[in-house]
N, C-alpha and C positions, 0 to 999 in steps of 0.2 A: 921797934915795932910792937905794937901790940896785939894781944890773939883774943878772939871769941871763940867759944863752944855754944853751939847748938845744937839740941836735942829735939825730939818727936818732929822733927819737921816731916810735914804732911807728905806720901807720897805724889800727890800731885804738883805739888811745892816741887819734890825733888827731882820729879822727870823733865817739868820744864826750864830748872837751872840749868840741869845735865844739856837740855835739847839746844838752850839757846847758847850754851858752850863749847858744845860741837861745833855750831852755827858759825861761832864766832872765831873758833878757832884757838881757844883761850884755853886757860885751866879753869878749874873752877872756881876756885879760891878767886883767883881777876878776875871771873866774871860774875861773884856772889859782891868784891865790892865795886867794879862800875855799875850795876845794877844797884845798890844801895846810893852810891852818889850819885847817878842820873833823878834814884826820886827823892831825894834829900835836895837836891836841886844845885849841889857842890858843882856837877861836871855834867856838860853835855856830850854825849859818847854819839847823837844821831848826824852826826856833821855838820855846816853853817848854815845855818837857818838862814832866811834872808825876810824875816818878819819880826811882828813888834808884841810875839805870843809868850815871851817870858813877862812884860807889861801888864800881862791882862790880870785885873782885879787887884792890881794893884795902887792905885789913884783912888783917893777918898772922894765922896759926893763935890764937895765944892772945887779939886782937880777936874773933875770931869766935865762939869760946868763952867767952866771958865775956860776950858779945852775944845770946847764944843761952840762955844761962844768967839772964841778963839779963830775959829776955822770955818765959822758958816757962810765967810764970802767965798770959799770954795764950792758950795751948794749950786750959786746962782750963776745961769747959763748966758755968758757973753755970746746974744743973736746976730754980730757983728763981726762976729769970728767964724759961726757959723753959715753965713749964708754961701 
């Protein structure tokens, strides 16, 4: 395994490590790196998402267009289903 040193980190830095370690129930040390892979985007630590928000912005213009193109017969309201 390997080690990092960190220095001058900010008090405010340091009480909400501390805060969300308690929280969490963790050392610190676990909880300096699930906090780094959560935003590094390695590991999701908030549990099963059940949306398409890891997705977002990542589809270039012509994905999205053709995506969109895609799905605009879900748009329109079958009046035959509704009456």
């Amino acid at each position: 395994m390997n080690q990092l040193t960190l220095r001058h980190i900010p008090e405010e830095l340091d009480n909400l490590i501390r805060k969300i370690s308690k929280k969490r129930k963790k050392s610190i040390n676990k909880t300096i790196i699930s906090i780094l892979e959560e935003a590094l985007g390695i590991k999701n630590n908030s549990g099963k998402k059940r949306d398409v928000s890891s997705l977002a912005k990542t589809w270039s213009e012509e994905e999205f267009k053709t995506f969109k193109s895609n799905t605009k017969i879900f748009e329109k309201i079958d009046s035959e289903i509704w009456k």
